[in-house]
TORGUGU-713972 format. One record per residue: residue number from 0; residue in one letter; chain; x, y, z of N, C-alpha, C in turn. Coordinates in pm, 1 decimal, m for minus. Last residue first. Example, Ala and Ser with C-alpha at 12.3 -4.5 7.8 and 13.67 -1.06 7.14 Angstrom:
% TORGUGU-713972
1	s	A	1285.0	m225.0	708.0	1367.0	m106.0	714.0	1290.0	3.0	787.0
0	a	A	1319.0	m569.0	780.0	1230.0	m450.0	780.0	1320.0	m330.0	780.0
This chain:
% TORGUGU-713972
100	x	A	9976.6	17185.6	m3153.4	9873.9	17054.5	m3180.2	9904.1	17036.3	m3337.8
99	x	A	10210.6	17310.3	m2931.9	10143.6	17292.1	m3048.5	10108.4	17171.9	m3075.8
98	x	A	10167.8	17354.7	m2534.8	10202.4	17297.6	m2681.7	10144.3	17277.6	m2848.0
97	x	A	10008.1	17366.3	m2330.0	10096.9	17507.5	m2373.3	10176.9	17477.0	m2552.9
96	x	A	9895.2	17236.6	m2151.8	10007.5	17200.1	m2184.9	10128.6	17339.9	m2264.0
95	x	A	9652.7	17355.5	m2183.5	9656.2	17264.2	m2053.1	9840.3	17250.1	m2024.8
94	x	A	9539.7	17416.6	m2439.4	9580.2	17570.4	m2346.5	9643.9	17481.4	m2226.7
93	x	A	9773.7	17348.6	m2746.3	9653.9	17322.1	m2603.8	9656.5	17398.5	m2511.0
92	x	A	9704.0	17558.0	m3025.4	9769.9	17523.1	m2902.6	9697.6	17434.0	m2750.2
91	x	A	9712.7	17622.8	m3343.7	9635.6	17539.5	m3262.9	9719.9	17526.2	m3153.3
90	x	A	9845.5	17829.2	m3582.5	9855.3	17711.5	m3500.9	9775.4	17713.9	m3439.6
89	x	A	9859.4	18054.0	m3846.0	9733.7	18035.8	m3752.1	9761.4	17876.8	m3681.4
88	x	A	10116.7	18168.0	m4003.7	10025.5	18053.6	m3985.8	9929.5	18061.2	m3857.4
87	x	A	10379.6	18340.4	m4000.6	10268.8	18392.7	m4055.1	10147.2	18294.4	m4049.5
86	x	A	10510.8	18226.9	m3749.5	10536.8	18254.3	m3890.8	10453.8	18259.1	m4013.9
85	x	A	10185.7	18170.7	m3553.6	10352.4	18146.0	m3550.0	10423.7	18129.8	m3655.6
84	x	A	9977.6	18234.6	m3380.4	10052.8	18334.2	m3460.7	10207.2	18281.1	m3480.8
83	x	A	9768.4	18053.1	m3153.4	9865.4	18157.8	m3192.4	9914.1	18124.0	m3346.8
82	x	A	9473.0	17953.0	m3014.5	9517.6	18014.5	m3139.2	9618.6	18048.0	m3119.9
81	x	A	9373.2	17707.1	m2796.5	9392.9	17846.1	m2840.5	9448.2	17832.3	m2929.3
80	x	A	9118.3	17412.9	m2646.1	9245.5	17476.5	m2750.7	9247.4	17619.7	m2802.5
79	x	A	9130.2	17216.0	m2391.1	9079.5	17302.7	m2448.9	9203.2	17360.2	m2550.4
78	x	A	9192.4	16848.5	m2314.8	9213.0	17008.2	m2294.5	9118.4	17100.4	m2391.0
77	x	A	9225.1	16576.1	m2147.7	9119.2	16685.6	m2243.9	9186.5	16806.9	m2237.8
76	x	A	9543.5	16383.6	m2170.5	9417.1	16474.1	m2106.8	9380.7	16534.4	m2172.8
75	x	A	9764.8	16394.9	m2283.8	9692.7	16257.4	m2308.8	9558.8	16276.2	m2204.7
74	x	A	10021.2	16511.7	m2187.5	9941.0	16441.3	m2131.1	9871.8	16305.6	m2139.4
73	x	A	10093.5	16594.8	m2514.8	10210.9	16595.0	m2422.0	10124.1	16465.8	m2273.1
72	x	A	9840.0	16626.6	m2656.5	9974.2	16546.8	m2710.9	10054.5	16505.3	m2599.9
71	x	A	9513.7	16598.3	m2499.5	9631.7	16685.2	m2486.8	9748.2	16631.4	m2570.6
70	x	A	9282.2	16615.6	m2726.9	9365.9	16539.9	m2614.8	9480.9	16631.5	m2605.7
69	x	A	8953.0	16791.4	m2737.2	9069.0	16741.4	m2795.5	9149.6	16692.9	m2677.5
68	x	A	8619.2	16671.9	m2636.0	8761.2	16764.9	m2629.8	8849.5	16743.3	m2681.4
67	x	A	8269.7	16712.1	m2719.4	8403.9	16655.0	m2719.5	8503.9	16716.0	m2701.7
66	x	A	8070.2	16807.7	m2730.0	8033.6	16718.9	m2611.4	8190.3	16631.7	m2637.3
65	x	A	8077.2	17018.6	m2954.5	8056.5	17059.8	m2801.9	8045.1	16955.9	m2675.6
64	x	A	8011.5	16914.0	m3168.0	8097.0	16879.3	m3135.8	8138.0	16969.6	m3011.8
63	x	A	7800.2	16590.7	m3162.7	7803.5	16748.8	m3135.8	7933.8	16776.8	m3061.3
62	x	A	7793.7	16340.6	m3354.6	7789.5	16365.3	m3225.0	7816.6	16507.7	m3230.0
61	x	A	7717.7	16040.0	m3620.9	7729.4	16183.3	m3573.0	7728.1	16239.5	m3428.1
60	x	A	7716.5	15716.0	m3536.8	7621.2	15811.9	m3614.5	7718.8	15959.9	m3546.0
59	x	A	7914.9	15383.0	m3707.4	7875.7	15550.6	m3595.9	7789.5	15646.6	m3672.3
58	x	A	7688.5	15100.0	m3714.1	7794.9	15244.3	m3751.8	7761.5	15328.9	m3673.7
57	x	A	7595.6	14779.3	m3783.8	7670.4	14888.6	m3697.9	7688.3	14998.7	m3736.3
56	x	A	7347.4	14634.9	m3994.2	7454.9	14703.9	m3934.0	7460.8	14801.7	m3834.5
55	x	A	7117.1	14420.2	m4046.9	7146.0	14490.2	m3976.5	7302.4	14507.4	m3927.4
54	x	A	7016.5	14302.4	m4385.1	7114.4	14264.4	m4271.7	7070.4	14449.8	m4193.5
53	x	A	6976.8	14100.9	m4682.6	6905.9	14252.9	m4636.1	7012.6	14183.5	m4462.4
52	x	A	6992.6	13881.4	m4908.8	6876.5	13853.9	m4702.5	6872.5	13985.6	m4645.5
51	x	A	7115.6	13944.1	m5101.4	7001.8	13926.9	m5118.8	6897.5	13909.8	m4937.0
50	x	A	7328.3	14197.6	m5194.7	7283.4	14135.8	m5021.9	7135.1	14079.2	m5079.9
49	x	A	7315.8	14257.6	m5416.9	7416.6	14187.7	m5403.0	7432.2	14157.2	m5265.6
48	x	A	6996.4	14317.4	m5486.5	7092.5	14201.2	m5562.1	7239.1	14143.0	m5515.9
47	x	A	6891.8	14339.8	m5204.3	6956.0	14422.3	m5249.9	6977.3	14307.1	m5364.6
46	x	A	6693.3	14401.1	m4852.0	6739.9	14340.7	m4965.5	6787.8	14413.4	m5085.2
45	x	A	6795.4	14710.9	m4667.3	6700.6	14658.1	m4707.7	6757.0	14531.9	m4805.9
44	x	A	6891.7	14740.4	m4342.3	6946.9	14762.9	m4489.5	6860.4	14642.1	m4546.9
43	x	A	6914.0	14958.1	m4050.8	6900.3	14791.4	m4121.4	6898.4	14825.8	m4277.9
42	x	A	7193.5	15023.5	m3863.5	7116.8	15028.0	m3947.3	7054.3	14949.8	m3987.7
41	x	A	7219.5	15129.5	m3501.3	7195.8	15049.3	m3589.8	7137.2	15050.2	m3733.3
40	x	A	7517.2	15323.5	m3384.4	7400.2	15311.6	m3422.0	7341.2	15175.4	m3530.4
39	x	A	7757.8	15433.1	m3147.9	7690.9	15338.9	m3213.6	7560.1	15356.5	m3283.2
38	x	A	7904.7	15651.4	m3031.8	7794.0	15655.4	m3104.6	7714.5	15561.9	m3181.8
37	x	A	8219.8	15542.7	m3099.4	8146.9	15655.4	m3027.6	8043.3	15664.8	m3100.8
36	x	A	8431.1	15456.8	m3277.0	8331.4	15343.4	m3200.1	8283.6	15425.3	m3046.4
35	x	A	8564.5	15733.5	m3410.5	8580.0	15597.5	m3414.3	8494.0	15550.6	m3283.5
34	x	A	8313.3	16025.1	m3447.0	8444.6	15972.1	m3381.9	8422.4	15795.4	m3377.7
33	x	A	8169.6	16282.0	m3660.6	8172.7	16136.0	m3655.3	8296.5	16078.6	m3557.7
32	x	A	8089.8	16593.4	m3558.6	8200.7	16487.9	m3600.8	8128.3	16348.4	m3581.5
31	x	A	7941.2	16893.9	m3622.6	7893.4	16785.8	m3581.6	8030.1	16661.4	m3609.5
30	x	A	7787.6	17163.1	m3710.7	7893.4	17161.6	m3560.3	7884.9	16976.6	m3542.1
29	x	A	7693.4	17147.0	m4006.8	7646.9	17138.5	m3846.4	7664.9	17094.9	m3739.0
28	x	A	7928.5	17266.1	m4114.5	7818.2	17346.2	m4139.5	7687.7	17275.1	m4031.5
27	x	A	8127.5	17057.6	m4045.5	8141.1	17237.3	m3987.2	8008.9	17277.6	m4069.6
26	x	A	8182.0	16766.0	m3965.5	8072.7	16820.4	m4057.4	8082.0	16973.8	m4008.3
25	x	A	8443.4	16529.9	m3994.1	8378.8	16648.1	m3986.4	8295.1	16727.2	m4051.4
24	x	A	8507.6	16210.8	m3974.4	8478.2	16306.2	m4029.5	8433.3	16431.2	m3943.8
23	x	A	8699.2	16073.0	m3761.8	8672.3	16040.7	m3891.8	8604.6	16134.3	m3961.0
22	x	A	8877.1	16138.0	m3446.2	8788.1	16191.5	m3559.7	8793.7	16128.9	m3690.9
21	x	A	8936.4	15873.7	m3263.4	8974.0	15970.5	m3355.4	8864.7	16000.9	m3417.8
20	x	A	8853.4	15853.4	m2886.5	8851.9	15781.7	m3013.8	8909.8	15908.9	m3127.5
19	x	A	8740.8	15794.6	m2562.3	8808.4	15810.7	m2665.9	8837.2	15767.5	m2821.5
18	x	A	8456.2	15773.2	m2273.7	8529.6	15720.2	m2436.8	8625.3	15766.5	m2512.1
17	x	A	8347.2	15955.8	m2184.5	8480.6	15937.2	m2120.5	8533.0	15806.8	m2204.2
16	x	A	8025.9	15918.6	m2245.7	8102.3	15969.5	m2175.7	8230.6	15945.6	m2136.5
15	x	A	7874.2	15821.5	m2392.6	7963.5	15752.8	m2463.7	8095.7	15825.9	m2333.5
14	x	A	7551.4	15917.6	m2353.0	7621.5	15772.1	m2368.9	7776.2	15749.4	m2338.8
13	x	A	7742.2	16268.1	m2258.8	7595.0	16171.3	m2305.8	7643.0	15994.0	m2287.7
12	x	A	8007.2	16430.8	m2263.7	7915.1	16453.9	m2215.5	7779.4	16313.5	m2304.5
11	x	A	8273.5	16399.9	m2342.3	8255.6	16481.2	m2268.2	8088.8	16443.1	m2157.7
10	x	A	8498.9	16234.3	m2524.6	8354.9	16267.3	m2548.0	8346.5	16292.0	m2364.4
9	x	A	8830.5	16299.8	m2677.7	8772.8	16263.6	m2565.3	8618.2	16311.6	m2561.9
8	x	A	9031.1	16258.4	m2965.1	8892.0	16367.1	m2912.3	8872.0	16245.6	m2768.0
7	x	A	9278.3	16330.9	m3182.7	9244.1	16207.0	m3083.1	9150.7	16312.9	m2978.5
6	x	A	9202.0	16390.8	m3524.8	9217.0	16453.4	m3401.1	9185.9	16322.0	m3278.0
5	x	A	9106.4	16325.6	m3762.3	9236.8	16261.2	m3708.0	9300.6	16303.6	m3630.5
4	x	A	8979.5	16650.8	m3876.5	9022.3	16498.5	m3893.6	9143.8	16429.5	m3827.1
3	x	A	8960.1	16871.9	m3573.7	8990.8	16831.4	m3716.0	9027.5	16687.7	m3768.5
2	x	A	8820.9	17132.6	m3368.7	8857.4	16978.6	m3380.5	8873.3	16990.2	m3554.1
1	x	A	8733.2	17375.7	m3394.8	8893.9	17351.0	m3326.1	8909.1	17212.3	m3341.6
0	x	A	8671.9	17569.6	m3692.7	8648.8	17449.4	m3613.2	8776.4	17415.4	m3537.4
């Protein structure tokens, strides 16, 4: 996966287009991240002993992670991200900037 927790992601493509926000979770078995106040969704929540009136919440729902980019560090633009080889470790590079992520 090229995105990773607490990655600053730019959303690309649907609703939320050209929003920013951090990754909160990642789901790699279905290409999917949760990003901070991207994706709104409503829940309602049934009565409870310790909510006795039951309520409608906020939360983010899940997004594909093909409709997001990582940020550049140096910029602070989308970029795309490559692989190198740097003392025996697998780094992350932005390809826009040339810098390690």
């Amino acid at each position: 996966m090229k995105i990773k927790k607490g990655d600053k992601v730019q959303v690309l493509a649907g609703a939320y287009k050209g929003k920013q926000g951090n990754v909160l979770v990642v789901y790699p078995e279905k290409n999917r991240a949760i990003v901070e106040g991207v994706n709104i969704v409503k829940k309602h929540k049934k009565p409870s002993a310790e909510n006795p009136q039951g309520s409608i919440i906020e939360k983010e729902a899940t997004i594909h992670i093909s409709n997001l980019a990582l940020l550049d560090p140096k910029s602070g633009k989308p970029t795309r991200i490559s692989y190198r080889i740097e003392e025996g470790k697998k780094v992350r590079i932005a390809v826009k900037s040339g810098e390690a992520i």
